[in-house]
N, C-alpha and C positions, 0 to 999 in steps of 0.2 A: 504494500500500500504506500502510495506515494507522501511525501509529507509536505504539510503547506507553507509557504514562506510566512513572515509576519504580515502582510499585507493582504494575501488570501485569507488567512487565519482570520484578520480582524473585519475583511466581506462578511465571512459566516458568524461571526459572530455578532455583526450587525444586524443581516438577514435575521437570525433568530430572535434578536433582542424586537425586532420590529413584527416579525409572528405571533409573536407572544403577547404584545402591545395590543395587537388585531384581533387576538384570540378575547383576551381580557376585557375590550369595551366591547367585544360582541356577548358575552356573557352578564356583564356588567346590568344593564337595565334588567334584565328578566329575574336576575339574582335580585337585584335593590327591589325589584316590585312586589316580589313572596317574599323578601324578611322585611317588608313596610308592615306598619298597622293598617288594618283592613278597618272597614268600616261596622258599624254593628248593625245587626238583622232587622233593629229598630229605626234606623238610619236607612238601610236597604229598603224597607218598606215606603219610610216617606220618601224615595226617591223615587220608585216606580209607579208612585201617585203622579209624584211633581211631572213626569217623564208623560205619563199619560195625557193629563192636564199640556202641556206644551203639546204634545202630538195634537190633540182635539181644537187646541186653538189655532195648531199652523195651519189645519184642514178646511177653517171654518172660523175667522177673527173674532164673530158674533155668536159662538157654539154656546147653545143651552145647557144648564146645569144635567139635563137628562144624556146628553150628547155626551157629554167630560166624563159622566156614570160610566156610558156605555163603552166610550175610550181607555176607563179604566181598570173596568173588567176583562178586556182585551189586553193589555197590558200584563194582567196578574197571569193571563195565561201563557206567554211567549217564551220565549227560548231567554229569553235574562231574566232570569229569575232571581229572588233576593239570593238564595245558594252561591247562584255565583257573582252574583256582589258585594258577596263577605267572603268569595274566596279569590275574585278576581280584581276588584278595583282596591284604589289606596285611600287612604282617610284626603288626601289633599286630592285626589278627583273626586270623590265623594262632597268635599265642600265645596267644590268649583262648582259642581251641577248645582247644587244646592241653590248655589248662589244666581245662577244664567237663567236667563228672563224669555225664551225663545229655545224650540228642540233643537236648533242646530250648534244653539253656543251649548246647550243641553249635552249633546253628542260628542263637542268635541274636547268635554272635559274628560272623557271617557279613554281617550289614546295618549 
């Protein structure tokens, strides 16, 4: 096996230090977002209210209180269920949505 001078040596050793770097911030958010505090199932609930209420008013600006009902019974049945908004979202989108006045700024506390 051939051996590397100090100048290839320290290529590969760049290479790797910049792999590693690549490796690290690609891991990095999905780590930081499962060891964040999650929100609680109390919190999940009044968000999926909130979430519906925005849906029924982007459909409809002047949506009747029966309309917002029936949006939020639709809601309670969907694939985001409070489950996995105590197991997927962070307490800081959790307060973002809280906070967004309209489903799309709603939504985009979400990512």
């Amino acid at each position: 096996m051939p051996r590397l001078g100090p100048a290839k040596r320290a290529d590969v050793v760049a290479t790797l230090v910049i792999l590693a770097s690549v490796a690290a911030l690609a891991i990095a958010g999905p780590l930081r977002r499962r060891l964040s505090a999650h929100p609680s199932a109390e919190d999940c609930a009044d968000l999926v209210e909130r979430w519906a209420e925005h849906s029924a008013k982007e459909l409809d600006p002047d949506a009747l209180a029966s309309t917002i009902a029936a949006a939020r019974t639709q809601a309670r049945a969907r694939a985001w269920t409070i489950a996995r908004c105590t197991a997927e979202l962070t307490q800081a989108e959790a307060r973002c949505a809280k906070s967004a006045h309209t489903a799309d700024e709603f939504e985009r506390c979400m990512h």
